[in-house]
DSSP file (Angstrom, degrees, kcal/mol; ACC not computed):
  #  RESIDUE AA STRUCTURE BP1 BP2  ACC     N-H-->O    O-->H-N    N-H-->O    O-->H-N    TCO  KAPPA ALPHA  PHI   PSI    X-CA   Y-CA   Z-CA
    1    1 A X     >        0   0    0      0, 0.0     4,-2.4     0, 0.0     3,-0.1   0.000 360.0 360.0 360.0 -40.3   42.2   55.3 -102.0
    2    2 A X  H  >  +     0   0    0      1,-0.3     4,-2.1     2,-0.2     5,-0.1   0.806 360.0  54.6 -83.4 -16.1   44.7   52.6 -103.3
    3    3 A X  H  > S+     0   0    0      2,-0.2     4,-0.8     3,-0.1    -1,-0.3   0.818 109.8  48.5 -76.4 -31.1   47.4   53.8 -100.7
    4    4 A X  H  > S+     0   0    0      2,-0.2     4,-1.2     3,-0.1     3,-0.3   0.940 112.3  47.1 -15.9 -75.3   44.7   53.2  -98.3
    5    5 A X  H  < S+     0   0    0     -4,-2.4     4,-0.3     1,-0.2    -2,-0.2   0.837 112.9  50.3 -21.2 -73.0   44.0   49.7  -99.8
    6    6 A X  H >X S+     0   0    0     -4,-2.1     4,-4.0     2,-0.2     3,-1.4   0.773 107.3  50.0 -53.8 -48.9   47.6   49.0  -99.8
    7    7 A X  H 3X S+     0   0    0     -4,-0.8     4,-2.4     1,-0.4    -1,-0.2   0.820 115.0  47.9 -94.3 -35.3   48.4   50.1  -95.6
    8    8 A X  H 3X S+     0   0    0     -4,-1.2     4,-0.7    -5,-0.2    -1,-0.4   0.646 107.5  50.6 -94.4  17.9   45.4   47.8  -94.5
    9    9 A X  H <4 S+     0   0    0     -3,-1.4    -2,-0.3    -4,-0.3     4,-0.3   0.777 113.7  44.6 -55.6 -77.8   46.5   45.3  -96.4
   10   10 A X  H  < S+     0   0    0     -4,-4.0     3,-0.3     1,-0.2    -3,-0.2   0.789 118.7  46.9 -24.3 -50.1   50.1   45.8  -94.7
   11   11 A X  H >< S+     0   0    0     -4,-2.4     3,-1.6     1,-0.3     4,-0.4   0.865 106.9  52.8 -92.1 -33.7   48.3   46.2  -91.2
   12   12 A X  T 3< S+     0   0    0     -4,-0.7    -1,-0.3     1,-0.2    -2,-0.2   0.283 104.4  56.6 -76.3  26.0   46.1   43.2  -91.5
   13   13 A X  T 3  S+     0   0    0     -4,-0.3    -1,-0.2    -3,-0.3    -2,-0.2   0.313 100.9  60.2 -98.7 -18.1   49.1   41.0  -92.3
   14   14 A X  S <  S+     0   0    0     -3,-1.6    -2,-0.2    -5,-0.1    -3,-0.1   0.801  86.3 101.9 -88.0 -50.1   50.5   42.3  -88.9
   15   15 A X  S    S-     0   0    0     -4,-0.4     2,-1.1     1,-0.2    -3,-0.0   0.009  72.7-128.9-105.4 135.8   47.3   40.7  -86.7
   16   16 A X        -     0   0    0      1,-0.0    -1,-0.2     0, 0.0    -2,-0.1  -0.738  27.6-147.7 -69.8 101.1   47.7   37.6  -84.7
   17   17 A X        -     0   0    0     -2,-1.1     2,-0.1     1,-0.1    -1,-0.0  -0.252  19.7-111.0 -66.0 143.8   44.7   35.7  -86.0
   18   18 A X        -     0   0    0     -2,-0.0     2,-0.4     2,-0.0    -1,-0.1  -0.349  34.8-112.9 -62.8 144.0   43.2   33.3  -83.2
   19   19 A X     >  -     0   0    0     -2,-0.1     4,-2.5     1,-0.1     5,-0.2  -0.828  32.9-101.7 -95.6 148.2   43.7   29.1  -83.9
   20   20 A X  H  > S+     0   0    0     -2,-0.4     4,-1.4     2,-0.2    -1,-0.1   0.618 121.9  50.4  -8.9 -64.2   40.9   27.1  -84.5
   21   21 A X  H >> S+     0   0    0      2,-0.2     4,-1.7     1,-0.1     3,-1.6   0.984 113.3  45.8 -33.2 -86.4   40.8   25.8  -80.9
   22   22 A X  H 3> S+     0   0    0      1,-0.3     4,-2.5     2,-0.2    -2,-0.2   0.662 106.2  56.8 -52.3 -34.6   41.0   29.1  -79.5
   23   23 A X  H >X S+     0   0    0     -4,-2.5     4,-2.2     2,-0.2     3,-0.6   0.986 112.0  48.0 -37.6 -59.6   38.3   30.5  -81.9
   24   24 A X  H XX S+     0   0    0     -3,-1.6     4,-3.5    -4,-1.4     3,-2.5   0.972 110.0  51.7 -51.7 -64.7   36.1   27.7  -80.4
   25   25 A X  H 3X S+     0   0    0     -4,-1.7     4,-2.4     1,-0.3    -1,-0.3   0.656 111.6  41.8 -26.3 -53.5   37.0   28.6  -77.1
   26   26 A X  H <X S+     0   0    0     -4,-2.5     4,-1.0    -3,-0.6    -1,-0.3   0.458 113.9  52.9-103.4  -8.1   36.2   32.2  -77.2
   27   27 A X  H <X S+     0   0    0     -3,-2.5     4,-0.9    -4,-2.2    -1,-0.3   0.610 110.0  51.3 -84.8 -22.7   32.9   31.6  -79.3
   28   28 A X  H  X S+     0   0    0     -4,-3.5     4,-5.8    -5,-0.4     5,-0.2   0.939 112.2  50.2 -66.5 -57.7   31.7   28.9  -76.4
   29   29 A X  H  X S+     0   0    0     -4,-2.4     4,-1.6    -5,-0.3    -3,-0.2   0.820 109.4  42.7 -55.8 -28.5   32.4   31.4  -73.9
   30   30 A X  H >X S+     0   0    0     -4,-1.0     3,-1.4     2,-0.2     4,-0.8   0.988 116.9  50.1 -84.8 -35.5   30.7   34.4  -75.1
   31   31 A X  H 3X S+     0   0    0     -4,-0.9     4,-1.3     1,-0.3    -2,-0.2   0.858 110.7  48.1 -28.5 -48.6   27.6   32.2  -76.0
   32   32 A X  H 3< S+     0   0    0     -4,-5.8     4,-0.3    -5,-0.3    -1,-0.3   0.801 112.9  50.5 -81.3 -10.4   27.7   30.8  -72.7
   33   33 A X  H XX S+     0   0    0     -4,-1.6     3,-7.0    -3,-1.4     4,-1.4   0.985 111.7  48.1 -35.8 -96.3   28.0   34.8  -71.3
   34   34 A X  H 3X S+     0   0    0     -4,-0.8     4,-1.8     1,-0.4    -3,-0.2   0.569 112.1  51.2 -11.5 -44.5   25.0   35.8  -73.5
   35   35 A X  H 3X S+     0   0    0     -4,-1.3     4,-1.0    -5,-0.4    -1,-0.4   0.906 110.6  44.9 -65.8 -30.3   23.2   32.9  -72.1
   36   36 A X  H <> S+     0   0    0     -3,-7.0     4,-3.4    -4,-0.3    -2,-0.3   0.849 118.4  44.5 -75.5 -41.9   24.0   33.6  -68.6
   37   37 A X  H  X S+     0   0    0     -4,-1.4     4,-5.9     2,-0.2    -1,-0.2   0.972 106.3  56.2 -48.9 -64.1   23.1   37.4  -69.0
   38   38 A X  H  < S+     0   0    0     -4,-1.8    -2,-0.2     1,-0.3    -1,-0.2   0.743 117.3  38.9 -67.7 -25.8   20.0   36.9  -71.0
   39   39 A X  H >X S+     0   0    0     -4,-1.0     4,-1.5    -5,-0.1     3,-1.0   0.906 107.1  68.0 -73.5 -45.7   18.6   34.5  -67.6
   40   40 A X  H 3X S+     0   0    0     -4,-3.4     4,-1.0     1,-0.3     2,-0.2   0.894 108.0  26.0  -5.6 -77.6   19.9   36.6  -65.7
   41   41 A X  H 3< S+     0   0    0     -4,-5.9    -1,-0.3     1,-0.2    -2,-0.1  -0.333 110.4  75.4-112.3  66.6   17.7   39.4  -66.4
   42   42 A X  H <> S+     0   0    0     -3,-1.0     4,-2.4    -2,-0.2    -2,-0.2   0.272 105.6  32.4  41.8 -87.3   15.0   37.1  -67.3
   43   43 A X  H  X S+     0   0    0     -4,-1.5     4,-0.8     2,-0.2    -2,-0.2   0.579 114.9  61.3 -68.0 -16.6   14.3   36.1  -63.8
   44   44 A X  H  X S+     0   0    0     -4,-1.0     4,-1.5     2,-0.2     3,-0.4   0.917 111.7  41.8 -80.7 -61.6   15.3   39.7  -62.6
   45   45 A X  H  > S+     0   0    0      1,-0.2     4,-4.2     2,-0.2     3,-0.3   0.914 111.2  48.2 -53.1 -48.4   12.5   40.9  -64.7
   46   46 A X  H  X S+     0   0    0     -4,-2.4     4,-2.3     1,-0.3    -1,-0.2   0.833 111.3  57.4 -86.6  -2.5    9.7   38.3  -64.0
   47   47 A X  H  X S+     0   0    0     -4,-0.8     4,-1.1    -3,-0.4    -1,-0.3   0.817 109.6  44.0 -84.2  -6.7   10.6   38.9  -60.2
   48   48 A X  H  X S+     0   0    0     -4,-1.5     4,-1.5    -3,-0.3    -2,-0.2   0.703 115.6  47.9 -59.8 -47.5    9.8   42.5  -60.9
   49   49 A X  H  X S+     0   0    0     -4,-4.2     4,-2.8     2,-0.2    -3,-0.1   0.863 113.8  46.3 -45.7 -54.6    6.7   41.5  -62.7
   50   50 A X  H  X S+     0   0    0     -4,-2.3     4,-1.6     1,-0.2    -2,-0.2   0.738 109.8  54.3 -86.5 -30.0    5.8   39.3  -60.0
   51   51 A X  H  < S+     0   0    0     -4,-1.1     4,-0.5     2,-0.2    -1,-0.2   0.949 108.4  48.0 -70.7 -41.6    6.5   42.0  -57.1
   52   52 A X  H >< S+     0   0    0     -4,-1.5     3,-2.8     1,-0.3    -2,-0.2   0.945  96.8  67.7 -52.0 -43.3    4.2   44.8  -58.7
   53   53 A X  H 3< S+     0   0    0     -4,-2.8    -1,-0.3     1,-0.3    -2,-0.2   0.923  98.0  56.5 -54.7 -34.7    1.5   42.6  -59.1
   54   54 A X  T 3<        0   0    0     -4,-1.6    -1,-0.3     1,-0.3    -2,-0.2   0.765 360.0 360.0 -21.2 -47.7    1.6   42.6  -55.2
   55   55 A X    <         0   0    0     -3,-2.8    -1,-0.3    -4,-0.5    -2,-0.2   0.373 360.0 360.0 -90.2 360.0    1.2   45.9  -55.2
């Protein structure tokens, strides 16, 4: 277990961490994904809704 410990210890010392900036960046963009999605099939849905009730 402590040679385990040890070798991700080793390997996270290896990772290119993100900067600050970049962080931000890539948390605006999936937020603004997520947003896009979640209207997306939002309106996909209530036009789905809105066509059965036709029927």
């Amino acid at each position: 277990m402590i040679k385990f410990l040890k070798d991700v210890r080793r390997e996270m010392q290896k990772v290119s961490w993100p900067k600050s900036n970049e962080l931000t960046r890539y948390t605006v963009i999936v937020l603004l994904t997520v947003i896009f999605v979640a209207v997306y099939f939002t309106v996909v849905d209530l036009g789905i809704t809105q066509l059965l009730e036709l029927l």
